[in-house]
C-alpha positions in Angstrom: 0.0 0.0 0.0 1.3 3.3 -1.3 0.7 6.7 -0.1 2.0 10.2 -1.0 4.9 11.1 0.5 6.2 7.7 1.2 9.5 7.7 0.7 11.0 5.3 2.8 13.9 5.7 5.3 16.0 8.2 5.3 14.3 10.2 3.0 13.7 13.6 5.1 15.7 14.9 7.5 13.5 17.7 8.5 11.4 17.0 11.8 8.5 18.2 10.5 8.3 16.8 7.0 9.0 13.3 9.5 5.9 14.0 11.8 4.3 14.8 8.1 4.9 11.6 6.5 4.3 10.1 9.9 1.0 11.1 9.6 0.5 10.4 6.1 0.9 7.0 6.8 -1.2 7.0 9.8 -4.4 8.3 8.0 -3.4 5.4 5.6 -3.9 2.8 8.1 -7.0 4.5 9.5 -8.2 4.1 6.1 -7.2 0.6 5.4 -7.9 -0.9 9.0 -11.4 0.6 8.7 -12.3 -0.7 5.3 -10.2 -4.7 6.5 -12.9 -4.2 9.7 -15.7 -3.5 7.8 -15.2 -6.3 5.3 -14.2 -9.7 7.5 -16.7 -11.7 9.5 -18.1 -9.7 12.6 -16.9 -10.5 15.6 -14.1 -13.0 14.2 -10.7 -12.8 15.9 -9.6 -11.2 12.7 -12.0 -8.4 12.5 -11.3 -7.9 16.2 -7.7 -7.5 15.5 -8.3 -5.0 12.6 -10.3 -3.1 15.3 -7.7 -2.6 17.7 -5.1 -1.6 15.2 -8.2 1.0 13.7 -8.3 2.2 17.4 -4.1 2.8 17.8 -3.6 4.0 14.9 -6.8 6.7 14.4 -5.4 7.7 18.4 -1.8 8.0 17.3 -3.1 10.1 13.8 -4.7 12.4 16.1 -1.7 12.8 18.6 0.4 13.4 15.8 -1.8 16.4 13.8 -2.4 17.8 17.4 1.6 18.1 17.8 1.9 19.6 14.2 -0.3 22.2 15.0 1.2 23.0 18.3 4.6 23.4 16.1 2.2 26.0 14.2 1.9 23.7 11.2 -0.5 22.3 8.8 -1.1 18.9 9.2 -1.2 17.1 5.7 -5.0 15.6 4.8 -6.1 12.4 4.7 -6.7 11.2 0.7 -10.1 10.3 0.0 -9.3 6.7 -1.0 -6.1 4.8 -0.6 -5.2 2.0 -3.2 -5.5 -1.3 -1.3 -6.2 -4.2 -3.5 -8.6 -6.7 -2.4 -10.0 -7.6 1.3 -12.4 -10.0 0.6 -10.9 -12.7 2.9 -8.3 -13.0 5.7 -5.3 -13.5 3.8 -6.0 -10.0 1.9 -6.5 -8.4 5.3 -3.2 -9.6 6.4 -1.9 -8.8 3.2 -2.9 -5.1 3.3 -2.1 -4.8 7.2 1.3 -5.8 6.6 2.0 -3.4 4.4 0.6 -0.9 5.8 2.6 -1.4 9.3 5.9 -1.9 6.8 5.5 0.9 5.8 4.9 2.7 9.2 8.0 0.9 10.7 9.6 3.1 7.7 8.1 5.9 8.2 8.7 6.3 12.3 12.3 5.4 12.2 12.7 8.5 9.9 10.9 10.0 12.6 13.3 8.3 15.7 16.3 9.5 13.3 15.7 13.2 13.1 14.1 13.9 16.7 15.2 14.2 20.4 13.8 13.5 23.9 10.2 13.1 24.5 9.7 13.1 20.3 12.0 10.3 19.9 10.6 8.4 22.3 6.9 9.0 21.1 7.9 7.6 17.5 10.5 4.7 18.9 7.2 3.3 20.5 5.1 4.1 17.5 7.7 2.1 15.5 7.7 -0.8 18.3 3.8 -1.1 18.0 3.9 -1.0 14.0 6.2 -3.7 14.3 4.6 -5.7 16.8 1.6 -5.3 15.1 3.4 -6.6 11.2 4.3 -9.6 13.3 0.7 -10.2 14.7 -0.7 -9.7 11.0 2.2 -12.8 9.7 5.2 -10.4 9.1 8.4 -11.2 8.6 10.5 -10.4 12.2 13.2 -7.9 11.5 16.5 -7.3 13.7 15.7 -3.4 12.1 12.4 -3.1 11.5 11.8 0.1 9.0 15.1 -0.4 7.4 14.6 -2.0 4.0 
């Protein structure tokens, strides 16, 4: 799953275009968690599991466009749609979740790089959780998760 301003690790090395691509891929999971949710069996362990990650991630998307505008920026929009492919059964729900949280684990460790104190440790646990949560979904484990 691909959304603007992806552009992997080490791409920025401004904080704020970070927090910005942070949040780009946060609305992305919003997006994608809510539409894996909607689509799987209610109240399978699956759906469930969609559901929580809906719930950390639409917290953490807020979180993060509340601290941009503190910093007196803008905080970049959701898109209206977000290419996913199709969720019409578990294994495409994992599929999609997995690549969403890949690409998190990306985007947060730019975030870890470019930041100090209390940011740093805000986006080192964001980048724990994504990863956490690409292992629950069948991920790959990674010594670095986020680095490609």
């Amino acid at each position: 799953m691909r959304r603007d301003g992806d552009h992997g690790a080490g791409a920025e090395t401004d904080p704020t275009d970070a927090w910005q691509n942070a949040l780009a891929g946060e609305h992305a999971a919003v997006y994608a968690y809510g539409l894996i949710a909607g689509r799987l069996a209610e109240g399978s362990a699956v759906q469930r599991q969609a559901a929580s990650a809906f719930a950390l991630h639409r917290k953490r998307r807020d979180d993060v466009m509340a601290r941009l505008v503190r910093d007196g920026q803008t905080p970049v929009e959701a898109q209206p749609a977000y290419e996913t492919g199709a969720v019409d059964n578990t294994a495409g729900a994992r599929r999609v979740a997995q690549a969403v949280e890949a690409g998190l684990c990306r985007s947060w460790l730019v975030v870890v790089g470019v930041t100090t104190g209390a940011a740093r440790t805000y986006a080192a646990t964001a980048l724990t959780e994504s990863a956490a949560t690409l292992l629950a979904w069948g991920g790959q484990p990674s010594a670095l998760p986020g680095v490609s």
